[in-house]
N, C-alpha and C positions, 0 to 999 in steps of 0.2 A: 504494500500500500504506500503509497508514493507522500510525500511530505509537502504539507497544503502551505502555501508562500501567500505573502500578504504583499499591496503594493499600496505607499502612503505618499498621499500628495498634495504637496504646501498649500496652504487657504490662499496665499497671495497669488502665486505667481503659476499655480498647476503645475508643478515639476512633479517628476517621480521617480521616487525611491525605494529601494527594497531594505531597509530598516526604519526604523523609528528613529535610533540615534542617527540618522543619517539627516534622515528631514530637520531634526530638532540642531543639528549644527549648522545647518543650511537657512532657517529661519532665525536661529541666533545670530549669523553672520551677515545674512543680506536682507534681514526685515526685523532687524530690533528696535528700528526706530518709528516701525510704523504700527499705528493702535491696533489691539486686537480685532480679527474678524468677525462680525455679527456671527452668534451660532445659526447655525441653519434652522425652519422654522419659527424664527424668534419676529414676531412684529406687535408694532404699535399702533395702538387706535385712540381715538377719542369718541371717547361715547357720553350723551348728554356734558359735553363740555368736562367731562372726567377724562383725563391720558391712565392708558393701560398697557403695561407691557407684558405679552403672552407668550408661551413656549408652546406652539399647536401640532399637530403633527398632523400633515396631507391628505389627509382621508375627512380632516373634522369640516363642520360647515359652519359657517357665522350664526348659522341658531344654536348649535350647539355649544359652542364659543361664549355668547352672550348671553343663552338662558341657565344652559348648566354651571359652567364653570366659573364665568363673573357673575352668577344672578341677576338679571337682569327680566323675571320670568312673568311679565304682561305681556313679551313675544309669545306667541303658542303654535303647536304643531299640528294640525289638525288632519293634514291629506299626505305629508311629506311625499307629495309630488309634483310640488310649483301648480299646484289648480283650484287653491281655495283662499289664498292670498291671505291667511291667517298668521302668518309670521313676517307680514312688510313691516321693516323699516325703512327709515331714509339714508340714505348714504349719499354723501357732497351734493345734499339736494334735491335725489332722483328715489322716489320709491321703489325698493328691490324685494328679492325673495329670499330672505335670507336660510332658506329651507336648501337653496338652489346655489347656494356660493359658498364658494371655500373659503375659509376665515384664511388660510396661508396667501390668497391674492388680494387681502383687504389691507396690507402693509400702509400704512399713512393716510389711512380713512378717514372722516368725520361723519359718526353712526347717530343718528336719534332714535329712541325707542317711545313708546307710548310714556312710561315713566317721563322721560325728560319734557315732553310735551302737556304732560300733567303737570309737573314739576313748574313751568312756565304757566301757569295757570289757563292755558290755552279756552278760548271761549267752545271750545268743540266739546271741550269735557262736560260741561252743565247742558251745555245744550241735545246732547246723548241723554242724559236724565233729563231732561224737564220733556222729554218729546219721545221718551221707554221707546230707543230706538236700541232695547235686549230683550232678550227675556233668558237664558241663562248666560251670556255675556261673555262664553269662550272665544265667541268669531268677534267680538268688540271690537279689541287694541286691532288689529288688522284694518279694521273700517276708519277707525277714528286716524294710524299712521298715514292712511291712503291719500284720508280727505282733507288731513294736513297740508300733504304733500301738494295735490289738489289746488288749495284754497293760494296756496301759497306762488302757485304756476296763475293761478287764474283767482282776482280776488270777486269778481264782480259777476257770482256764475250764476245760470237758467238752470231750473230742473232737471232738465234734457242734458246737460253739460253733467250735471250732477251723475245722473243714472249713468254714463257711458264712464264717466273717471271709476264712478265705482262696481263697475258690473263684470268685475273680477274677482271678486271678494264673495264668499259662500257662507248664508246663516241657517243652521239644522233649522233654527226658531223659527224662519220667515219672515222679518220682520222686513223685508224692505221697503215698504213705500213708509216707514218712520227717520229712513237716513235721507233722506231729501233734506227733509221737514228741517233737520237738524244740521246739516250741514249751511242750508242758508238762512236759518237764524246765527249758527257761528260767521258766516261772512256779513251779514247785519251787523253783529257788534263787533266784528273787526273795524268797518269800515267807520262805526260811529266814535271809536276809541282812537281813529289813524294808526290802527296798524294794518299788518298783513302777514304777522306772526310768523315770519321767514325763519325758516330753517337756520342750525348753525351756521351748516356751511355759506349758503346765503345772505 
């Protein structure tokens, strides 16, 4: 049985070596002055205005990233197959699926989640309750990220506008013709407060 050989090779520069100590005198000699290499997997996010530095490994997906691991769990899982739009956030802006994305290519994101939109005391939130646009409120945060997202591309929207941003999004309950109702009462009090509740990245 033949003797299995290893081949190591420098973070800088790609060279290759057939020892360890070989590499290790090759990086001590011709890259000691430059800073360590980021380890692989390792990125950083900003989520609701919090920086996070995470060590993720390839296979994980940005919900799993932000609900399991940081907590962040008003994202939810409902179809894990990008068709019920139950785990949008916003990322630099744009509502995504984060059901459908690898946290390892979200390296220098800026994420919102329903929390940080809560958190901003966002007019979408009261207006979800004053207009019981739930009834067990699992598909909610997906609706309300959407219509964020939404409100924030278009402040001054028609019904009609409304159903088409949101007619991605899937509620077991039924409830949709109460998200109309409620998204343009939150664009009413945006627009009587002068805002437009823009995203971080925005």
């Amino acid at each position: 049985m033949s003797e299995t050989t290893y081949s190591y090779f420098c973070p800088y520069c790609v060279l290759k070596y057939d020892s360890f100590e070989a590499l290790k005198s090759h990086v001590l000699e011709q890259h000691k002055a430059q800073p360590l290499p980021t380890p692989e997997g390792q990125i950083h996010l900003t989520i609701n205005g919090q920086e996070y530095h995470s060590q993720v490994e390839p296979e994980w997906t940005l919900y799993y990233l932000i609900h399991e691991k940081i907590g962040f769990t008003g994202t939810k899982m409902f179809c894990d197959r990008g068709a019920c739009n139950s785990c949008t956030v916003i990322m630099d802006g744009r509502p995504i699926l984060s059901c459908m994305t690898l946290a390892i290519e979200c390296d220098g994101k800026t994420i919102e989640t329903v929390e940080g939109i809560e958190s901003k005391k966002h007019p979408l939130i009261e207006a979800y309750v004053r207009n019981h646009a739930m009834q067990c409120g699992y598909c909610t945060p997906g609706f309300v990220v959407t219509a964020k997202a939404f409100l924030d591309r278009e402040p001054n929207p028609t019904e009609e506008e409304i159903r088409d941003a949101l007619a991605g999004n899937l509620c077991r309950c039924g409830t949709y013709p109460q998200h109309p109702k409620a998204v343009l009462e939150a664009a009413r009090k945006l627009k009587e407060s002068g805002k437009r509740g823009a995203s971080e990245h925005g």
